[in-house]
C-alpha positions as CSV (number, residue, x, y, z in Angstrom):
1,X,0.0,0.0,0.0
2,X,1.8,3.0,-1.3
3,X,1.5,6.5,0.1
4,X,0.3,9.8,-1.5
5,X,1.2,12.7,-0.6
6,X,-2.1,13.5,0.7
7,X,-1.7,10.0,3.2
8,X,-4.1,7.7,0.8
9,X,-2.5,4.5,-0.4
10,X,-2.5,2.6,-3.3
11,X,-2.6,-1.0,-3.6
12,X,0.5,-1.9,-5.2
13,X,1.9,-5.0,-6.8
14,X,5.8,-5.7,-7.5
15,X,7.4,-8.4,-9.5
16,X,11.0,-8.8,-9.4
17,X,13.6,-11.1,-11.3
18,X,14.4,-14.2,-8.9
19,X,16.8,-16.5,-9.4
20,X,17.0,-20.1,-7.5
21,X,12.9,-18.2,-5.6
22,X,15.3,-15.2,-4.6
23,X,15.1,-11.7,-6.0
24,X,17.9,-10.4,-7.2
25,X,19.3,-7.9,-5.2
26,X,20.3,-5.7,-8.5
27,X,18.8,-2.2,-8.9
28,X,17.3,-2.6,-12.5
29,X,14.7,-0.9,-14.5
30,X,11.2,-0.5,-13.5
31,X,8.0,-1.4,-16.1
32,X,5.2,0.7,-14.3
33,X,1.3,0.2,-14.9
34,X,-1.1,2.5,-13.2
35,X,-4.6,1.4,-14.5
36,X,-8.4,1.6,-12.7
37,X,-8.8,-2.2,-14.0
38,X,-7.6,-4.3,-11.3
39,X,-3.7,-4.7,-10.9
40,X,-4.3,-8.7,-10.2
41,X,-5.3,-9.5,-13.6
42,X,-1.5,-8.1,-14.6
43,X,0.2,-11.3,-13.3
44,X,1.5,-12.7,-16.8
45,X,2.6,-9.7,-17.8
46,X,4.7,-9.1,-14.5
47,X,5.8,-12.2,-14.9
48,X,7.3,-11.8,-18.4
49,X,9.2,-8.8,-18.0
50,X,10.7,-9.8,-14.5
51,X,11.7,-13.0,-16.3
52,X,13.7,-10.2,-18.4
53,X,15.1,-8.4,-16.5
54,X,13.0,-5.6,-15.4
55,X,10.9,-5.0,-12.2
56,X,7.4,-4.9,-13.1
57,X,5.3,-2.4,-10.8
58,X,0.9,-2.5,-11.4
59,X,-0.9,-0.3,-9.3
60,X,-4.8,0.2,-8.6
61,X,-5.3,3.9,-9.3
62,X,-6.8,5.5,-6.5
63,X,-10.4,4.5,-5.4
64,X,-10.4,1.8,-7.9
65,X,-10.3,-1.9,-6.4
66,X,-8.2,-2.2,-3.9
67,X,-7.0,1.6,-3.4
68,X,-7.6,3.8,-1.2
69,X,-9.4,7.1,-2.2
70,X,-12.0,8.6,-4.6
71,X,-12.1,7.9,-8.0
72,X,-12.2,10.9,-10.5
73,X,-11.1,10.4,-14.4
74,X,-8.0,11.2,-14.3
75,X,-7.7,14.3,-12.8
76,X,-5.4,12.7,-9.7
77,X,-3.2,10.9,-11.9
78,X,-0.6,13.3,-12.8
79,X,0.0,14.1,-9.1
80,X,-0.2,10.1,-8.1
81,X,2.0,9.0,-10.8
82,X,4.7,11.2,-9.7
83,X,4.1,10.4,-5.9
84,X,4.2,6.3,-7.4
85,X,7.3,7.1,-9.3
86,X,9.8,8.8,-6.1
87,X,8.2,5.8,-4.2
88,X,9.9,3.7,-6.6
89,X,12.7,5.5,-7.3
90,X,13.8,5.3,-3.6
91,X,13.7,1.2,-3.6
92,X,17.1,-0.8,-3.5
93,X,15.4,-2.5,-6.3
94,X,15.3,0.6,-8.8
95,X,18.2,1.9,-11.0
96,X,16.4,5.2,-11.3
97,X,14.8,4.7,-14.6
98,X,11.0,3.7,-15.1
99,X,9.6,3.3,-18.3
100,X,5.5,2.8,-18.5
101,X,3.3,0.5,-20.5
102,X,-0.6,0.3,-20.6
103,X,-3.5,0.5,-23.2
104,X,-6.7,3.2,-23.3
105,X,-7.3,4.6,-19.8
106,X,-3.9,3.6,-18.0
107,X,-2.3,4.9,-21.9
108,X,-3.9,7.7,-20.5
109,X,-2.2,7.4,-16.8
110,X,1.4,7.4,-18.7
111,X,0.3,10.4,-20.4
112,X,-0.8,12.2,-16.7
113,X,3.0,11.0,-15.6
114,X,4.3,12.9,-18.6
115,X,2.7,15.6,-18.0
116,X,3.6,15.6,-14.7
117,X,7.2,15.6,-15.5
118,X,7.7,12.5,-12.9
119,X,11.7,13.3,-12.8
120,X,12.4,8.8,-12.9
121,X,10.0,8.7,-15.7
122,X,12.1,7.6,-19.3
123,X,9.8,6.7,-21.4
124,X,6.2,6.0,-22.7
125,X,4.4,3.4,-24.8
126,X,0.8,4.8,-24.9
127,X,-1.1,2.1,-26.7
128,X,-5.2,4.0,-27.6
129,X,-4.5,6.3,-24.7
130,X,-6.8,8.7,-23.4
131,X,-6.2,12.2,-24.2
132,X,-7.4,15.5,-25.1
133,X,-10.7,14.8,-24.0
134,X,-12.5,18.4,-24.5
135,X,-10.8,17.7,-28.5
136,X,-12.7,14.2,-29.8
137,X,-13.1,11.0,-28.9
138,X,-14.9,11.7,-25.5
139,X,-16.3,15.4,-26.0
140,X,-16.6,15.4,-29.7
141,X,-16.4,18.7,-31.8
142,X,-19.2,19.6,-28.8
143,X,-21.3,16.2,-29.0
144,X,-20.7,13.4,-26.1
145,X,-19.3,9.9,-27.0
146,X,-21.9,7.6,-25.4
147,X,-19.0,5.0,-25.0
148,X,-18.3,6.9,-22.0
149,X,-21.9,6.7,-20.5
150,X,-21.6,2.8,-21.3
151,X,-18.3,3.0,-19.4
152,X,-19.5,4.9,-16.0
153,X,-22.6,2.3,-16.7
154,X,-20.0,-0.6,-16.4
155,X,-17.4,0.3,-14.0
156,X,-19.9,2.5,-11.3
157,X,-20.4,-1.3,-9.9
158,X,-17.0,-2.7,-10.8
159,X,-14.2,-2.1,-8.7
160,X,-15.7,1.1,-7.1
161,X,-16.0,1.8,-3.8
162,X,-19.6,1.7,-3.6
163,X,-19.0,-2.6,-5.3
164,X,-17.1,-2.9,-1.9
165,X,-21.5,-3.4,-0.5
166,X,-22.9,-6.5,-1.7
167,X,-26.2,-5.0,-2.0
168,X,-25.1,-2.1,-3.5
169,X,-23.2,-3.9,-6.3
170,X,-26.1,-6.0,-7.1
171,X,-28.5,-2.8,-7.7
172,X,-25.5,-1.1,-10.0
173,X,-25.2,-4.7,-11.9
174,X,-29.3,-4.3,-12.4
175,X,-28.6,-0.9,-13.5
176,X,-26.0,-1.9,-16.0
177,X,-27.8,-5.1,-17.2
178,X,-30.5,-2.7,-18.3
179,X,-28.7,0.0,-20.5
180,X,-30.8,-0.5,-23.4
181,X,-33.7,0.9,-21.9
182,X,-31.5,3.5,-20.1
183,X,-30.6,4.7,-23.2
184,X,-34.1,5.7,-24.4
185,X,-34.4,7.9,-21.1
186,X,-31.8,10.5,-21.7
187,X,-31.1,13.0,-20.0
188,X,-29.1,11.7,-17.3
189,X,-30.1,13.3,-14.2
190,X,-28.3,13.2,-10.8
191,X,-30.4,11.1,-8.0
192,X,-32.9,9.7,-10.4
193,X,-31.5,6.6,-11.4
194,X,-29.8,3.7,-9.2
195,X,-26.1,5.6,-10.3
196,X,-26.4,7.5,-7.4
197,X,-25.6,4.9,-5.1
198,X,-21.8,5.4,-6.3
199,X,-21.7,9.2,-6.3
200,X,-18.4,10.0,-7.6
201,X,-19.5,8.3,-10.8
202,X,-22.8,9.7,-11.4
203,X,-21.1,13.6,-10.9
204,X,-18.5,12.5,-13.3
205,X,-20.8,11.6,-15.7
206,X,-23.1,14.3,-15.8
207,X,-20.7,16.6,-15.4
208,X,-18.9,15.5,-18.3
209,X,-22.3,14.9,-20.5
210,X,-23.6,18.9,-19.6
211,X,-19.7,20.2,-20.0
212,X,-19.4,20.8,-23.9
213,X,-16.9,23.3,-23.8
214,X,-12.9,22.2,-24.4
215,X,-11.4,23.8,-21.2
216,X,-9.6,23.0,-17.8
217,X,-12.3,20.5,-17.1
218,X,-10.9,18.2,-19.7
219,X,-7.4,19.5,-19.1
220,X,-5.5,16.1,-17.3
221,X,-4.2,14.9,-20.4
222,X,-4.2,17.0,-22.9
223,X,-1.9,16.7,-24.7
224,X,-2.3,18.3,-27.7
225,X,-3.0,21.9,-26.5
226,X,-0.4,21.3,-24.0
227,X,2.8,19.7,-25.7
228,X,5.1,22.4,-23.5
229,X,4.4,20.4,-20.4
230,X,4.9,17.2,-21.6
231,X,8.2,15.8,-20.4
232,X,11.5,15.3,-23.5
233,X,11.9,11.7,-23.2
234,X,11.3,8.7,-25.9
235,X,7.6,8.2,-26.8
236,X,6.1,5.8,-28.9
237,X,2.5,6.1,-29.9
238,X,0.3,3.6,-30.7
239,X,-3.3,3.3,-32.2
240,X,-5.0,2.1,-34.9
241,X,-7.8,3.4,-38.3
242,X,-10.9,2.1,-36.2
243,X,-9.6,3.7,-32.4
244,X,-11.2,5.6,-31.1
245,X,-8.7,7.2,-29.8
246,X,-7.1,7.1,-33.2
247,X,-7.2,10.6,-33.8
248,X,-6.0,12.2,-31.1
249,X,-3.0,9.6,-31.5
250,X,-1.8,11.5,-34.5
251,X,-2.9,14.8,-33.0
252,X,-0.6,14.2,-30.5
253,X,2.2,12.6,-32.6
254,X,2.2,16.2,-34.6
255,X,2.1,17.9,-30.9
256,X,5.1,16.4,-29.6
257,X,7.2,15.7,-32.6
258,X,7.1,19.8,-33.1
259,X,7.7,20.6,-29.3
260,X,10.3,18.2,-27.4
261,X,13.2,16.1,-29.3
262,X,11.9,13.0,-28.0
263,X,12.4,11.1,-30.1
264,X,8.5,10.6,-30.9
265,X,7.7,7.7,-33.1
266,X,3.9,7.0,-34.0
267,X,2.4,3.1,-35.2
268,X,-0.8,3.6,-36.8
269,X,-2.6,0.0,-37.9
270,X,-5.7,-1.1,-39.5
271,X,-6.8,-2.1,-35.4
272,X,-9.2,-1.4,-33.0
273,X,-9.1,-0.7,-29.5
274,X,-6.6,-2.8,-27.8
275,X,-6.3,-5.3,-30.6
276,X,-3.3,-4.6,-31.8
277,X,-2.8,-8.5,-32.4
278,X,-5.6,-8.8,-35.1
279,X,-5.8,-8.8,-38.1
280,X,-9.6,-9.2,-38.3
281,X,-12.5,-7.0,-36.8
282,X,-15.8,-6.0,-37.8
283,X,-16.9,-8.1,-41.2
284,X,-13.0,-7.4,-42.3
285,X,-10.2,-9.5,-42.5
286,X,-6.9,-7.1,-43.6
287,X,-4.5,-9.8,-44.2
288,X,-2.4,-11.6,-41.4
289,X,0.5,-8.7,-41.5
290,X,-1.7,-6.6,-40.2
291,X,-0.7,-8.0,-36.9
292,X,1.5,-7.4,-34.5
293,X,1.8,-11.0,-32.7
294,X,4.1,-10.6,-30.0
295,X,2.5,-8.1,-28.0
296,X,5.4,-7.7,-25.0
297,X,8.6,-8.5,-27.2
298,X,7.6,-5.6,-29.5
299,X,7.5,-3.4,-26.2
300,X,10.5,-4.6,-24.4
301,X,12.8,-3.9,-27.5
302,X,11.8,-0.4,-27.2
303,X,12.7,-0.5,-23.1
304,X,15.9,-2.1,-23.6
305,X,16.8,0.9,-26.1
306,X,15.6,3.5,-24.0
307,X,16.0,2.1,-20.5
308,X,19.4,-0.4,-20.8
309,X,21.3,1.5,-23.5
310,X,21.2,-1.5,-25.5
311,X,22.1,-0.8,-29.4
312,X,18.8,-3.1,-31.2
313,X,16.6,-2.7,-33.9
314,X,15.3,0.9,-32.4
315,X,16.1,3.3,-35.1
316,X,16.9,0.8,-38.0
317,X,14.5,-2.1,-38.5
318,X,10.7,-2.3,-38.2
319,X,8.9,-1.1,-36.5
320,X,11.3,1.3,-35.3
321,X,13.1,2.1,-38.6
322,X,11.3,5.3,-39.1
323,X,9.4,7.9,-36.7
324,X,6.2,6.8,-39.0
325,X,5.2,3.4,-39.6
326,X,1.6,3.0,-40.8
327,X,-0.7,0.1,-42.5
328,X,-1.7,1.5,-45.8
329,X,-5.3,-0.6,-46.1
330,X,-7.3,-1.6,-49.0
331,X,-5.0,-3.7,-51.5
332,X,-6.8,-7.3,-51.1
333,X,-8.7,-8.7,-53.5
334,X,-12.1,-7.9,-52.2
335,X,-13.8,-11.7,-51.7
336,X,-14.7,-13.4,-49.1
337,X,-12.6,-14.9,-46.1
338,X,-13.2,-18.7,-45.1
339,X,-15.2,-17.0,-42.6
340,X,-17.3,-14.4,-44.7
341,X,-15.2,-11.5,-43.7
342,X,-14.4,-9.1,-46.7
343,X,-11.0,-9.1,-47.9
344,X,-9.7,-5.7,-47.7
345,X,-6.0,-6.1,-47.0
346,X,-3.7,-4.0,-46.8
347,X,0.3,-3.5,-46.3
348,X,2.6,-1.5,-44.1
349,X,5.0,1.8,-44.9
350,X,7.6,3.4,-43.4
351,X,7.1,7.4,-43.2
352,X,9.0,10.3,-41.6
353,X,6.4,12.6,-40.7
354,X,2.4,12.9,-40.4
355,X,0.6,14.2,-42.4
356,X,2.9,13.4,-45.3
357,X,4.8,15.9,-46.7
358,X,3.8,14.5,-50.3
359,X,0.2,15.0,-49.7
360,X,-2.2,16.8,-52.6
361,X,-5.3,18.0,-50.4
362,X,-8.1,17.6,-52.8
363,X,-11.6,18.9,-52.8
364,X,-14.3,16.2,-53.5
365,X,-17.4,18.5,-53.8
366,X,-21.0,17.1,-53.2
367,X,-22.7,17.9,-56.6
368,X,-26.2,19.0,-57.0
369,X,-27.3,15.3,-58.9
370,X,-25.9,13.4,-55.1
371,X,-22.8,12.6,-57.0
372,X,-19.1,13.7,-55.7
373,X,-16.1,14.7,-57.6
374,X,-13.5,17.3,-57.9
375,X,-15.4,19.6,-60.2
376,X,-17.0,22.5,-58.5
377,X,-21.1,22.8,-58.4
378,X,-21.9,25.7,-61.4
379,X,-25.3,26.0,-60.6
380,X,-26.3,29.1,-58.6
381,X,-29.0,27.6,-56.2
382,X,-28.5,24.1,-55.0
383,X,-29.6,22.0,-52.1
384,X,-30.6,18.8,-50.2
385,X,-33.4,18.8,-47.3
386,X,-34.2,16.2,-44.8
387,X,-36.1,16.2,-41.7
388,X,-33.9,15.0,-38.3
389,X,-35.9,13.7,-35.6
390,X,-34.1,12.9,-32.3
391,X,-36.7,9.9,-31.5
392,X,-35.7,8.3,-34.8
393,X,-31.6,8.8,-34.6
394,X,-29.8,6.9,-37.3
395,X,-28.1,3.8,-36.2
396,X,-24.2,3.3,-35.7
397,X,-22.7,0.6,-37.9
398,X,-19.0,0.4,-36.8
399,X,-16.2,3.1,-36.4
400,X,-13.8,4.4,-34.2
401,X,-15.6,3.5,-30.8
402,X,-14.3,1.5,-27.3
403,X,-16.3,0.4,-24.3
404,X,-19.1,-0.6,-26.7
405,X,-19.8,-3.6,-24.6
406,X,-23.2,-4.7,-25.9
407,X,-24.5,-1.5,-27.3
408,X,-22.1,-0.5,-30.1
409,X,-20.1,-3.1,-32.6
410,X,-16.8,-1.7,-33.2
411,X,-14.5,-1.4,-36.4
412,X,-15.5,-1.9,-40.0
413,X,-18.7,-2.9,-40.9
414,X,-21.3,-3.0,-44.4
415,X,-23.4,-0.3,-43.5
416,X,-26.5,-2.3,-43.3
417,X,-28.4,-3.4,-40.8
418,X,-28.7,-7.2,-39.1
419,X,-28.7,-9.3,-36.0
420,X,-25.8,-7.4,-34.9
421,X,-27.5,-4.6,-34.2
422,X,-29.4,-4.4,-31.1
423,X,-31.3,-0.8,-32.6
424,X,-31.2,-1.9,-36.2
425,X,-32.0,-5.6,-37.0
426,X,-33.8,-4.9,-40.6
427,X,-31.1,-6.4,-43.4
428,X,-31.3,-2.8,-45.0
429,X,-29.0,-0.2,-46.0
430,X,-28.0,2.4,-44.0
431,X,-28.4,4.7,-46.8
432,X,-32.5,3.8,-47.1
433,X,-33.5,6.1,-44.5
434,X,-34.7,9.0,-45.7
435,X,-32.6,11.3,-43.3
436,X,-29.0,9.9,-44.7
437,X,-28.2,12.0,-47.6
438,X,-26.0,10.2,-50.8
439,X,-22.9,11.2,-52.2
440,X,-20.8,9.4,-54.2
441,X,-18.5,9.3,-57.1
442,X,-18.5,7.4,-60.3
443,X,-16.7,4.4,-60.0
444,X,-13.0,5.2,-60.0
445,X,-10.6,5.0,-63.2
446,X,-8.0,4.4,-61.2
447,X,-6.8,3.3,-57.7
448,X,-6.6,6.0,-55.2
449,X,-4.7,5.7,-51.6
450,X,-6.4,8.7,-49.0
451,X,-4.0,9.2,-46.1
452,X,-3.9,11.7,-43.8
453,X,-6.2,13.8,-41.8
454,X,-9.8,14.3,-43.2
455,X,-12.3,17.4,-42.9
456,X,-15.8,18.1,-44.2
457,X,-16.7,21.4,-44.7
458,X,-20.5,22.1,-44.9
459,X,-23.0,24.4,-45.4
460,X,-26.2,23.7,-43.9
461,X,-29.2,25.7,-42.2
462,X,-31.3,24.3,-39.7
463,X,-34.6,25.3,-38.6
464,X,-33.9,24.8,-35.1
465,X,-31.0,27.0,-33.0
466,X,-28.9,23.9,-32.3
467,X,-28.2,20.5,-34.0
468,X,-25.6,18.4,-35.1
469,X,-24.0,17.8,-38.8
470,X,-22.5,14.0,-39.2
471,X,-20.0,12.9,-42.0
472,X,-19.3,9.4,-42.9
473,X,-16.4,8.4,-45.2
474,X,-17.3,4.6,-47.4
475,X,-15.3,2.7,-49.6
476,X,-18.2,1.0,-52.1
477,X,-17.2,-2.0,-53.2
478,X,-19.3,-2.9,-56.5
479,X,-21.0,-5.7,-56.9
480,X,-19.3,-8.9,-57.3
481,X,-19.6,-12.8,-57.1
482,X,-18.7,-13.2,-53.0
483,X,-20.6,-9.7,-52.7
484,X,-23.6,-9.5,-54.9
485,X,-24.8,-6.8,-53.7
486,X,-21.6,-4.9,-53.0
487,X,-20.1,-4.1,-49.6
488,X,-20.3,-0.5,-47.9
489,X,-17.5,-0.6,-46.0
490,X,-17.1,2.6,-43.7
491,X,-13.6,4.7,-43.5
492,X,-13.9,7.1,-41.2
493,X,-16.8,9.7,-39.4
494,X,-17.4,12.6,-37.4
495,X,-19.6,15.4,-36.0
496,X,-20.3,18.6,-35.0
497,X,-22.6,20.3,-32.3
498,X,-23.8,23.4,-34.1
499,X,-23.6,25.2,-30.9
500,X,-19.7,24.8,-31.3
501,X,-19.5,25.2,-34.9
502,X,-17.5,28.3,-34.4
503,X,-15.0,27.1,-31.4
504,X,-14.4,24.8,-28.4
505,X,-14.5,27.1,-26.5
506,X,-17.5,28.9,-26.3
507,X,-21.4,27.9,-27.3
508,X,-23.0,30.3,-29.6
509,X,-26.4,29.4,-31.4
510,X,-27.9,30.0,-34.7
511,X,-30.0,31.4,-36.5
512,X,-32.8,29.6,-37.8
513,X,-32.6,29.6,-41.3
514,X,-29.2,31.1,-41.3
515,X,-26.9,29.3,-43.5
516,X,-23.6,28.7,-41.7
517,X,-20.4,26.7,-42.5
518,X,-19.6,23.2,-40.7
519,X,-15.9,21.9,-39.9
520,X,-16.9,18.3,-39.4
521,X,-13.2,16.6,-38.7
522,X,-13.3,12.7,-39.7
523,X,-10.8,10.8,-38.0
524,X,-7.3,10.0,-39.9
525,X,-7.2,6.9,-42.1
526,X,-4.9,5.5,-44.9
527,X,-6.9,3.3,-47.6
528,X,-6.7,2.5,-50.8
529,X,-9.9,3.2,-53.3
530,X,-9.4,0.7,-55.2
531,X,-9.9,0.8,-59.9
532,X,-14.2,0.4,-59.8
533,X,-14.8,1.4,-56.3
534,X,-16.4,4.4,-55.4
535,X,-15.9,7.0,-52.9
536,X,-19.1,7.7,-50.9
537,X,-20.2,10.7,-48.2
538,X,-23.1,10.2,-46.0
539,X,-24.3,13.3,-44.3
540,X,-27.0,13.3,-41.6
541,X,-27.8,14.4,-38.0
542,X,-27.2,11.7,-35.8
543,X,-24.7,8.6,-35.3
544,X,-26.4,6.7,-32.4
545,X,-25.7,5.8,-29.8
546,X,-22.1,6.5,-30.7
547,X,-22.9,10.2,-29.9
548,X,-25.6,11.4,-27.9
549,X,-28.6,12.7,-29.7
550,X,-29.3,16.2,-30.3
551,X,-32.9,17.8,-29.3
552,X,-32.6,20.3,-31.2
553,X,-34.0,22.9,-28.7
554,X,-31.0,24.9,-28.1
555,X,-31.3,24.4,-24.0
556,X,-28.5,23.5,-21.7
557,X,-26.4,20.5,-22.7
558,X,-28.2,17.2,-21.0
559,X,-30.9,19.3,-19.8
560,X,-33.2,19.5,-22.1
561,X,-37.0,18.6,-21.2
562,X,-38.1,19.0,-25.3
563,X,-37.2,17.2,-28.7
564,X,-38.0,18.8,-31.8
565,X,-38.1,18.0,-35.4
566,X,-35.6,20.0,-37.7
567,X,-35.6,20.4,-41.0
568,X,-32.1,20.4,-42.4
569,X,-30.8,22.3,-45.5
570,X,-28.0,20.9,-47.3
571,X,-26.1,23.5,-50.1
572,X,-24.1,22.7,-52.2
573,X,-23.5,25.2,-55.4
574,X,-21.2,27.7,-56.4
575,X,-21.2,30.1,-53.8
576,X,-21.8,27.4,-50.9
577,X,-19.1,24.6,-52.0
578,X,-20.1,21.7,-49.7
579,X,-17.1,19.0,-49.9
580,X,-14.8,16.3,-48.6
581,X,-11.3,17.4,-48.3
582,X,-9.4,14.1,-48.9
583,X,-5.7,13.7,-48.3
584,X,-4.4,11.9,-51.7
585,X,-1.0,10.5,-52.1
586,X,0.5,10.2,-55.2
587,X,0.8,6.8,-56.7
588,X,4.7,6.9,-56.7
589,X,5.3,6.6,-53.0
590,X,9.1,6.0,-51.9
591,X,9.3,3.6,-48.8
């Protein structure tokens, strides 16, 4: 049980090399894991790098498990991490050197440490961390990420304090067994559902789901805004296409690599959360490189670099050659997998920078006809209407989500409904509904590889005073033997809360009628568009429940009483140039 500095301590777990059942009496290198999901289950990996040569050092953060303490996201574990790391640095067992490890919210602790500027602290290897939470990926361009409800839904009767009461546990599990129907009852009020009975969850939560605005409220780890106070040691960062903490990965990767020396080397794969040792997900199979199999060797190369001064493969061979190495996806052959998973493929580069200094940003603008291409509208007057109801949201199908857990699939899907959709069972295309407006290209002359970081800029009207704009990037496979009916397979998407169309920072509302201009960011991808596909851009008003749902009232974020129906206006002509600005990389790229 290790001490703050405020006298709470944190239950702590230490695995040291042994030989003949003694530890060695050596001061080595310390592998540190601060994570809120139990330090017990960390046992193999302690195990591996003791065997080694490291000590291995998991920790409950505080008020998870078996710490002492009150839990709060994050927001203690810049101050704990350093507190953990002089702890550790004072041991007869530690050279002085820590390196951290960990994946999503304890990617996110390492971050915190960083931050912090823990003094033993050497280097990171934040694997989908947590980050820049006010940016995307939990507060989205002003819309909440739902995954985060789901999580507090989880994890208020899992290894919190109030899980300690048996009785309390079991009404929290109730609660959690039932988020389906919670999810129809938004907005989440405090002391009106069972989440009350673990209290430093439910304010967390609704705190976080009424807080739109990016400021100190989101600030533990953010990274990006902040790359100043992040400390100059080695960091590798890893994520994947389908994270969803993807991209704030490369948001951070162009962060530090400007501001410290680092190094900083980035991995971006075709993955999703935590599966960094799959080459499958969704319906897609991208080819059995796309895996990375040995999930601690990969790691410990990079510690014996940074943390023994050993001269290895860090700097010269994959997947350290280069300070960019990234899975370039879409080069299979399209058919079907023994298993009925599209083959999509893929294959990995080495870069030297993100984005890519070879890049040719390119304007795909939605045409008046529901087609896309690189021609400009010419008409004078053009546009699109639809009618956005927030009791009818459109369905998620895939994408960059985590902590789905029963109520989101992650990754890449064919954007049509089935059994693996608990709010959209009907074997239709997304694309149906009347509320999903069509754009697409003619099929493609030639192949085309996107890479990079991808923006939609819209001009809409509403006629409410608040509302959200969604994007959605598809590859459309045409129609072929293994796929009769083709295969919709989503790229990338995004949102924006109208409210915070101008900045994060502030809410201002519109105008009815008023026709504005929408930044909806994507998140990054690489893919190829293959000869015959087409590229496709679905714009709507809702991507649910991978964001929360928009009333369209214009009252206080989760405090609404009212829905309304808004009628959405679409332009896209000559003076209002509605269009996809896609990253394309010439076909002649050098390794």
């Amino acid at each position: 049980m290790v001490p703050m500095r405020d006298g709470v301590r944190l239950a702590t777990d230490i695995y040291r090399p042994a030989r003949d059942d003694q530890p060695l009496d050596d001061p080595l290198p310390v592998i540190l894991s601060r994570l809120p999901y139990n330090k017990d289950g960390s046992k193999s990996m302690g195990a591996y790098y003791a065997t080694h040569g490291y000590v291995f050092v998991a920790q409950d953060t505080r008020g998870r498990y078996k710490s002492e303490g009150v839990w709060r996201m994050l927001s203690d574990d810049g101050r704990d991490g350093v507190d953990c790391a002089a702890w550790i640095g004072r041991q007869p067992w530690c050279d002085g050197k820590i390196g951290m490890i960990g994946t999503s919210y304890f990617g996110g602790t390492q971050h915190a440490m960083a931050l912090a500027g823990a003094p033993e602290l050497k280097t990171v290897i934040p694997v989908d961390a947590m980050s820049n939470m006010g940016r995307q990926s939990l507060r989205n361009a002003g819309a909440f990420e739902l995954r985060f409800w789901n999580w507090i839904m989880l994890n208020a009767g899992r290894g919190s304090r109030a899980a300690r009461d048996p009785g309390t546990a079991a009404v929290l599990e109730e609660m959690a067994d039932q988020r389906m129907a919670y999810l129809e009852h938004f907005p989440l009020r405090r002391g009106q559902t069972p989440l009350r009975l673990s209290p430093e969850y439910e304010d967390w939560l609704v705190s976080a789901m009424e807080h739109g605005v990016n400021d100190e409220f989101w600030g533990a780890v953010n990274v990006a805004d902040s790359p100043g106070n992040y400390k100059d040691i080695p960091v590798y960062l890893v994520s994947g296409w389908y994270d969803s903490w993807g991209g704030n990965n490369t948001a951070n990767f162009m962060a530090l690599s400007r501001t410290i020396k680092g190094p900083v080397y980035m991995i971006m794969g075709p993955w999703i959360h935590g599966r960094q040792s799959s080459s499958t997900h969704g319906q897609v199979n991208f080819g059995k490189e796309a895996a990375i199999a040995d999930q601690w060797g990969w790691r410990r190369e990079w510690y014996d670099h940074w943390l023994k001064g050993i001269d290895n493969s860090v700097g010269k061979a994959d997947p350290f050659k280069t300070p960019v190495r990234i899975f370039v996806m879409g080069t299979g052959d399209g058919s079907k997998d023994e298993k009925g998973r599209l083959q999509h493929g893929g294959y990995w580069r080495n870069e030297h920078e993100w984005p890519l200094a070879r890049t040719r940003y390119t304007d795909y603008f939605l045409q008046p006809d529901g087609g896309l291409s690189t021609t400009r509208p010419q008409v004078d007057e053009a546009t699109s209407q639809y009618q956005f109801d927030p009791e009818d949201p459109v369905p998620t199908i895939g994408g960059n989500v985590s902590s789905g857990n029963d109520i989101l699939v992650q990754g890449a899907w064919n954007q049509k409904g089935g059994p693996h959709l608990w709010n959209f069972q009907e074997p239709i295309p997304i694309s149906a509904r009347n509320d999903v407006l069509v754009f697409q290209s003619e099929p493609l002359a030639q192949d085309l590889e996107v890479t990079g970081e991808i923006e939609v800029r819209l001009f809409a009207s509403s006629s409410a005073v608040d509302t959200d704009f969604t994007a959605k990037l598809i590859d459309v496979y045409p129609p072929s033997d293994d796929w009769p009916g083709g295969f919709d397979l989503n790229i990338g998407d995004g949102i924006v809360r109208a409210r915070f169309r101008e900045s994060l920072e502030k809410e201002v509302l519109m105008e009815p009628g008023e026709v504005y201009e929408f930044t909806i960011k994507l998140y990054p991808t690489s893919n190829v568009f293959k000869k015959g596909h087409r590229i496709r851009v679905d714009i709507s008003s809702s991507n649910f429940p991978r964001f929360d749902v928009n009333p369209n009232t214009g009252e206080p974020l989760n405090r609404h009483r009212r829905t309304e129906v808004a009628t959405q206006t679409i332009y896209h002509d000559a003076s209002h140039p509605s269009r996809i600005v896609l990253p394309v990389i010439p076909p002649s790229s050098p390794d």
